[in-house]
C-alpha positions as CSV (number, residue, x, y, z in Angstrom):
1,X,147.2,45.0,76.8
2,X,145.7,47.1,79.7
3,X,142.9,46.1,81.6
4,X,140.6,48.7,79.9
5,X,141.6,47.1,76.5
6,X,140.5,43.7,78.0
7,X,137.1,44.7,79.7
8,X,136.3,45.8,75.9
9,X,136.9,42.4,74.6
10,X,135.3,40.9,77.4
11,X,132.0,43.0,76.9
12,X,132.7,41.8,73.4
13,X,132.9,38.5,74.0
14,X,129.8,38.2,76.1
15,X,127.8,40.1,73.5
16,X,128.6,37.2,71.1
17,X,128.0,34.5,73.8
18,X,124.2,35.8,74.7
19,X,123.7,36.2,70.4
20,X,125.1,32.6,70.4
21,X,123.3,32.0,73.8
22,X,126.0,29.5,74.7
23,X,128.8,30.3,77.6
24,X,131.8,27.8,76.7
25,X,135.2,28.0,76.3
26,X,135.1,27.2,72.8
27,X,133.4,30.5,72.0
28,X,136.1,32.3,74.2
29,X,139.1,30.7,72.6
30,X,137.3,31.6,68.9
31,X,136.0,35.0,69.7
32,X,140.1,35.7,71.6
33,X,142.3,33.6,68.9
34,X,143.0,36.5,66.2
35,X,143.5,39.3,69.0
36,X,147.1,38.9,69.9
37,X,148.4,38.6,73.4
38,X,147.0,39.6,76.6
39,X,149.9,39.7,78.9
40,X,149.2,40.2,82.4
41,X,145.0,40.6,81.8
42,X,144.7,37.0,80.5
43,X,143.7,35.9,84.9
44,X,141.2,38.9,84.3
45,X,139.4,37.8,81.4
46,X,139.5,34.0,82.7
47,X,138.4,34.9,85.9
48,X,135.3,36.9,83.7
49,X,134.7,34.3,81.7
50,X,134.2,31.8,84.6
51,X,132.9,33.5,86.9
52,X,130.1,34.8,84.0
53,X,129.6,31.1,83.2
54,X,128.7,30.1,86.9
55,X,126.9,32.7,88.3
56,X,125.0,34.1,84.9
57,X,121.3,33.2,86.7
58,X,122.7,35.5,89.9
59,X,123.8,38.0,88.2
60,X,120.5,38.4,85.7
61,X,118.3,38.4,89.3
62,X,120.4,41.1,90.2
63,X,120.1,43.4,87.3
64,X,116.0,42.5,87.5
65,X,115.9,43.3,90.7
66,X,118.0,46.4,90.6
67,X,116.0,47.5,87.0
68,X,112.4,48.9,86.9
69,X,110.1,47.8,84.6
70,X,113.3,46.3,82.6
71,X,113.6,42.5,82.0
72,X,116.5,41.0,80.8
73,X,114.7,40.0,77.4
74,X,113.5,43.5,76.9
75,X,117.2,44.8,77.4
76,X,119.3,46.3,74.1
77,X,122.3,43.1,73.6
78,X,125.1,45.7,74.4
79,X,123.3,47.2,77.6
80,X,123.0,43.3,79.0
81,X,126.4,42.6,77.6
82,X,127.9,45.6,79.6
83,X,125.7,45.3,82.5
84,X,126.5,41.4,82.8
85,X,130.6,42.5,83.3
86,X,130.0,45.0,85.9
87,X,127.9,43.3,88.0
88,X,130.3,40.4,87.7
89,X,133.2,42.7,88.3
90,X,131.1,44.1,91.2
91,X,130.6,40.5,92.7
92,X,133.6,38.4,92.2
93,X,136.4,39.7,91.0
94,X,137.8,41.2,94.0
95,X,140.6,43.5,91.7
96,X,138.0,45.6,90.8
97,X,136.5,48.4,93.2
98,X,132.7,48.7,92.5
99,X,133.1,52.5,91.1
100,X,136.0,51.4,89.0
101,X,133.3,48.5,87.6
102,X,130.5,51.1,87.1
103,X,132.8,53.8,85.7
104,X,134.3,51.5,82.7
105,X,130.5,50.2,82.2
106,X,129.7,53.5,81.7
107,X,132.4,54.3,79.5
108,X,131.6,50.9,77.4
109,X,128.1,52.1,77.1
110,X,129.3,55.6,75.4
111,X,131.2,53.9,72.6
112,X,129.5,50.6,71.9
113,X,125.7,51.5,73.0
114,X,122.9,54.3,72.0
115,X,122.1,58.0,72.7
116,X,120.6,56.3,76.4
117,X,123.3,53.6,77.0
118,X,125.3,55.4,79.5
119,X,122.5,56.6,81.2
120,X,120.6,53.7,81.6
121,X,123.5,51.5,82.8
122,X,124.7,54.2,85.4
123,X,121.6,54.1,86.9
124,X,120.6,50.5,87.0
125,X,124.1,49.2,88.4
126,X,124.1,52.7,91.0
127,X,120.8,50.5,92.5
128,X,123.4,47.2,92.1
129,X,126.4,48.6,94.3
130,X,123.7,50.1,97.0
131,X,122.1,46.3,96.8
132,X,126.1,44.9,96.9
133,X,127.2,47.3,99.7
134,X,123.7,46.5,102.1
135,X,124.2,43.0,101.5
């Protein structure tokens, strides 16, 4: 499995975890149990998962702050799904440069969201990395 393969089960994944709106490992090993073997991605997708679970109030502050006129409720499930993984990508998982985070987002929101999906996100995490990168 390749990294890109696993970002789209992760996005996947949280999608079913905010419909569910529970973060657990029991979801994860559910959701992952009929989808083969992930190889050398499996650190990614834990690292993901845990890092989702700890810091999900952080990185919804960041994506209000970062959004205008956009809360979190009023966000479409795949968007917030999508958006959630970069920003967590962006923040703590140190493999991932910050356009490599926002250019897979962007490619996520093409095939899973609307006409506006790839828009939207582009913009919202381009005010993320400028908040990431002046600290």
């Amino acid at each position: 499995m390749v990294r890109s393969e696993a970002r789209e089960l992760m996005m996947q994944l949280l999608f079913q975890m905010e419909a569910q709106n529970e973060y657990n490992t029991e979801i994860k090993d559910r959701f992952l149990s009929d989808k083969g073997e992930f190889g050398n991605q499996q650190t990614y997708m834990d690292e993901v998962l845990n890092a989702v679970k700890e810091h999900i109030s952080q990185i919804d502050q960041i994506l209000e702050e970062s959004s205008e006129n956009w809360k979190i409720s009023r966000m479409g499930k795949v968007d917030l799904a999508i958006s959630r993984l970069a920003v967590c990508e962006m923040l703590y998982i140190e493999s991932v440069p910050t356009s490599v985070a926002i250019n897979e987002a962007i490619n996520l929101a093409k095939k899973f969201g609307t006409e506006e999906s790839g828009k939207f996100i582009n913009g919202l995490l381009g005010k993320v990395a400028k908040k990431v990168t002046e600290g």
